[in-house]
Wavefront OBJ file of the C-alpha trace (Angstrom):
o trace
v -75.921 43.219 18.292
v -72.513 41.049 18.517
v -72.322 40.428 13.966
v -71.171 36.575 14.840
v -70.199 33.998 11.809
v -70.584 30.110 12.220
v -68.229 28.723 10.272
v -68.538 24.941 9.194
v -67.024 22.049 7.607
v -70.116 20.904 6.301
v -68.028 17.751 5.212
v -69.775 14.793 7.922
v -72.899 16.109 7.064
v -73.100 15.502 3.767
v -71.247 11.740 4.036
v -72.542 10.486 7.861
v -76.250 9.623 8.547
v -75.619 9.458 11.698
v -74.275 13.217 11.528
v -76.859 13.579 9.141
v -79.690 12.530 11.695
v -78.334 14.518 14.785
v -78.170 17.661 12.960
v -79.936 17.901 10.106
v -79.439 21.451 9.272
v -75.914 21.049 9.967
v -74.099 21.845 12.867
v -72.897 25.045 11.614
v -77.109 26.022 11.649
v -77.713 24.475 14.527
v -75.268 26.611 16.512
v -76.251 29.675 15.154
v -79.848 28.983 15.468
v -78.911 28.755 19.400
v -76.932 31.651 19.635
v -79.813 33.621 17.978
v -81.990 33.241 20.850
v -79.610 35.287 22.683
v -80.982 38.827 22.133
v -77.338 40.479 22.088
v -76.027 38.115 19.381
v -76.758 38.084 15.650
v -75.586 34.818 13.895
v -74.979 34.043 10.280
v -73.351 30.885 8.442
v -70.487 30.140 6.122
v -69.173 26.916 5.237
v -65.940 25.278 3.341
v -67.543 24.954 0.014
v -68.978 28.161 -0.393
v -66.452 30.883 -2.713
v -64.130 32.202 -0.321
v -65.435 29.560 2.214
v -67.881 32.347 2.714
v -65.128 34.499 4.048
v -64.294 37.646 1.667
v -62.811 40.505 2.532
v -66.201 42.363 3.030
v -67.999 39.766 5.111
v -64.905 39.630 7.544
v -64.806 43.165 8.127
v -68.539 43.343 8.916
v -67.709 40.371 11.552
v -67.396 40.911 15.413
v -66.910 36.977 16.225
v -65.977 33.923 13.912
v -66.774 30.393 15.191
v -64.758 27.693 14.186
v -65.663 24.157 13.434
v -63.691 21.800 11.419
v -62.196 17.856 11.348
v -61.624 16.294 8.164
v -61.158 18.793 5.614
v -58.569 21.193 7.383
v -56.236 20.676 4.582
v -58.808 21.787 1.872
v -58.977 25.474 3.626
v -57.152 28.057 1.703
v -53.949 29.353 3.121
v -55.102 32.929 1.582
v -58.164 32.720 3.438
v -56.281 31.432 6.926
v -53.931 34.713 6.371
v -57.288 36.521 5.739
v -58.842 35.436 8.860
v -55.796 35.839 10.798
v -55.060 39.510 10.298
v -58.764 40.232 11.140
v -57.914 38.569 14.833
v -54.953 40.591 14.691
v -57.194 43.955 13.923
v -59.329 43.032 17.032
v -61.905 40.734 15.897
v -62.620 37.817 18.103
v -62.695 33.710 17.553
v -63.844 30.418 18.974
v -62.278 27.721 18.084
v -64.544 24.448 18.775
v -63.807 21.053 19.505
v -61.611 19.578 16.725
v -60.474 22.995 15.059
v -57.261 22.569 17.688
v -55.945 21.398 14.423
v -57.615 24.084 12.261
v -55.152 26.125 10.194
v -56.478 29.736 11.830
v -55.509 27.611 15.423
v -52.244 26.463 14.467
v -51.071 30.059 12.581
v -52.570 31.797 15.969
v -50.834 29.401 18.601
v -47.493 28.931 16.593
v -47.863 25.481 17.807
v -48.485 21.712 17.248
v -51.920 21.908 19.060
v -51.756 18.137 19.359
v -53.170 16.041 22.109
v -54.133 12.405 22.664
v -57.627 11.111 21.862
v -60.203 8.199 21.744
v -63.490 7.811 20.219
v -65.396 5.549 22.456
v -68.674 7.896 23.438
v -67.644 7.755 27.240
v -68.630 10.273 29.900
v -66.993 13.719 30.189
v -67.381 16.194 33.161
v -66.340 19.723 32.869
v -65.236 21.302 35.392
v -64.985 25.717 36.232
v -61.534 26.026 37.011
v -62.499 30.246 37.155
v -65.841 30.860 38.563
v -65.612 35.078 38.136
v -65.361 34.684 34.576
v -67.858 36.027 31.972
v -67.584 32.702 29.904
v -68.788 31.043 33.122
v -71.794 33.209 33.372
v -75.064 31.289 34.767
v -72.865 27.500 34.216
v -72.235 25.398 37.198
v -68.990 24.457 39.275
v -69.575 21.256 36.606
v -71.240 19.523 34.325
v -71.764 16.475 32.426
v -71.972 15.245 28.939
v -72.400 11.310 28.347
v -70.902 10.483 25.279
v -68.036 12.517 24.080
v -64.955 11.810 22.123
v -61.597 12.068 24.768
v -59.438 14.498 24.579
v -56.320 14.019 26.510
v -52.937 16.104 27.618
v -50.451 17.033 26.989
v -52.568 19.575 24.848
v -49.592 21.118 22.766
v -50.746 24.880 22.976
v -48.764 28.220 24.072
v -49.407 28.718 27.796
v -53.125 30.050 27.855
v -54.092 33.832 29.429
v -56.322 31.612 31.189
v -58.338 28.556 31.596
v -61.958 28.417 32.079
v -62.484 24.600 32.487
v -60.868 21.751 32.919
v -62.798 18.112 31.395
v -62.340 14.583 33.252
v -63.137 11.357 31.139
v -65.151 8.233 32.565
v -61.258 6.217 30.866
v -59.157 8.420 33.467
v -57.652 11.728 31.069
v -58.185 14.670 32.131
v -58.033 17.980 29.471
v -57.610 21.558 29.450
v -61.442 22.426 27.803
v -61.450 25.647 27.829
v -58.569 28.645 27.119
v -58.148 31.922 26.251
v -56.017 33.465 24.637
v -55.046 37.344 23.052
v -53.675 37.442 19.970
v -52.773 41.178 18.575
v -56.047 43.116 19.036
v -58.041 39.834 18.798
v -59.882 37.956 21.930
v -59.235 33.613 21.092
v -61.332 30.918 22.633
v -60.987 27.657 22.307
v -64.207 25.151 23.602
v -63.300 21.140 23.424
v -66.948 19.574 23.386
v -68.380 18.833 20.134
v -67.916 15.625 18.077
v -70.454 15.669 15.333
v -71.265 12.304 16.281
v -73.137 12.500 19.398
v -75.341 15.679 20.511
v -73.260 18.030 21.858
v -74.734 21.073 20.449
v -78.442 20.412 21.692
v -76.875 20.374 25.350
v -78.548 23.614 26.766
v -75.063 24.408 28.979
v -72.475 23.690 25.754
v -74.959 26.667 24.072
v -74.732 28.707 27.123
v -71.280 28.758 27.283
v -70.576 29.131 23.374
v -73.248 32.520 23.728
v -71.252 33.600 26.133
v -67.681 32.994 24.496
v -69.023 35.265 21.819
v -69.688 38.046 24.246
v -66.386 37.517 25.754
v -64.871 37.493 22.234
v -66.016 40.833 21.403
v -63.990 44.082 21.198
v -66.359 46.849 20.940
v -63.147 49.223 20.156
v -62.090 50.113 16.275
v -60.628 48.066 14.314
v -56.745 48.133 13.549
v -56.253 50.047 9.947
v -52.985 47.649 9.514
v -52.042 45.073 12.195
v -48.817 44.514 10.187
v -47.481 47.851 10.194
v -44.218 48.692 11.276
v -43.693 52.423 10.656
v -40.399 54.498 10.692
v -40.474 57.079 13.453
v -38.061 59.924 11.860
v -36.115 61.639 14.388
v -37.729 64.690 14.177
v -40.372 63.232 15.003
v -39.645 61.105 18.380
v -42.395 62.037 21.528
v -39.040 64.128 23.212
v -36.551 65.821 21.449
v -33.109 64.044 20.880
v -30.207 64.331 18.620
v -29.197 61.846 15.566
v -26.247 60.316 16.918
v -25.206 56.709 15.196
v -24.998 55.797 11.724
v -28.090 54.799 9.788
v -28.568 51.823 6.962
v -31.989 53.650 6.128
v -32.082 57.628 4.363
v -34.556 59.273 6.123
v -38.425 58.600 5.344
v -37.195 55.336 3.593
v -39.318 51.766 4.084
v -37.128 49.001 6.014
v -38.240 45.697 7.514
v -38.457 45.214 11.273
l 1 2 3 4 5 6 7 8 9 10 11 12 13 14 15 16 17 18 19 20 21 22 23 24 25 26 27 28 29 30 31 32 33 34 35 36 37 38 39 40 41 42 43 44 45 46 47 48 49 50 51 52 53 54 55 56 57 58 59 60 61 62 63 64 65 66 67 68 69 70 71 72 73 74 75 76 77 78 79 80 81 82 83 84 85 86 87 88 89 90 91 92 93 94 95 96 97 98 99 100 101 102 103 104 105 106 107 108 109 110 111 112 113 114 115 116 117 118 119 120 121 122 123 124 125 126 127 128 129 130 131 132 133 134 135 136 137 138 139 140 141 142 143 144 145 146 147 148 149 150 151 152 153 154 155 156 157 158 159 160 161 162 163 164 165 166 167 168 169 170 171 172 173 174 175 176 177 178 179 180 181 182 183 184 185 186 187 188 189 190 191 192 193 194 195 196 197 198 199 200 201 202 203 204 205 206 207 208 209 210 211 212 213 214 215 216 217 218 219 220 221 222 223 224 225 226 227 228 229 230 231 232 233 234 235 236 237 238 239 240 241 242 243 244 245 246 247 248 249 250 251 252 253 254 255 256 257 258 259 260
């Protein structure tokens, strides 16, 4: 089983009825009632106001996949907690970012990036198109598909250049939007999934579930987990793969910590 953690804002849902109505378990449980239909993938929840935002050092290391939603609390997420998160990408577990966590601080510390775009809330059309049909996220999803209300998202999307991207969205005003990206970060699989605004029903959509089921099996990296992923150890001469001779001066004494 793929250990997979929903992480919410849980900030609409306690101030928006009309959040409220659409999912009243929050969309944080709504997701990860979906994705535990799917008999590979075992999904838990944590949220912003729990201690630790539900993210200690114990729960994290137990974790294969973290799903990301936030909007209008980003600011209110602990910077220890963002490192925290971070390094466990960085050790080789994987992430979904969703809809507006572009501007999440785990996004922005993983992209080294504005991650800004252009945007309109006006519940218009959206059609998402495969731009890689081979590709495990695509598994069992058509060449496209259509949601009919959705917030626009528009480029430029200010994000590194992706590994690659899965779909592409048009919008019933004209902007079209890179939807779907990967990315590797350290030992760490990244995806990042545009649909989603808590106002309208994105998250009931059979095909949005699909493809967030099969982000998480995409995500996740059977292999061991990095001890360190910030380690940057001294190799002592005597110790290099083939055998060479000290030649240059050194600002280090042998088996002495430095910086790289």
């Amino acid at each position: 089983m793929i250990k997979t953690i929903v992480w919410g804002e849980n900030v609409h849902e306690q101030k928006n009825k009309i959040v409220a109505d659409i999912y009243p378990d929050g969309m944080h449980n709504h997701i990860a009632a979906a994705l535990n239909n799917d008999p590979e993938i075992s999904a838990t929840t944590a949220v912003l106001q729990d201690p630790e935002h539900g993210l200690t050092e114990e729960r994290l290391a137990d974790t294969d996949v973290l799903i990301w939603w936030g909007h209008a609390a980003h600011g209110d997420v602990s910077d220890e907690i963002v490192e925290r998160v971070c390094e466990r990408v960085w050790s080789g577990m994987g992430m979904i970012f969703l809809h507006s966590a572009h501007f999440a601080k785990p996004f922005k510390r993983l992209m080294g990036a504005p991650c800004n775009l252009t945007w309109r809330e006006a519940g218009e059309r959206e059609r998402l198109w495969v731009t890689s049909r081979n590709h495990p996220i695509t598994t069992g999803i058509p060449d496209s598909f259509e949601l009919e209300n959705e917030e626009m998202y528009g480029e430029p999307f200010g994000v590194p250049e992706p590994l690659e991207t899965v779909f592409i969205s048009w919008f019933q005003g004209g902007e079209v939007f890179r939807s779907g990206l990967t990315y590797k970060r350290g030992a760490g699989n990244i995806f990042y999934f545009r649909p989603g605004h808590e106002t309208y029903p994105t998250y009931h959509n059979e095909t949005v579930q699909r493809v967030i089921a099969n982000g998480v099996k995409w995500a996740y990296n059977p292999q061991p987990r990095v001890a360190d992923p910030n380690a940057a150890p001294n190799v002592p001469v005597d110790q290099a793969p083939e055998k060479i001779e000290e030649r240059g001066p050194r600002l280090h004494k042998a088996g002495e910590e430095g910086y790289r």
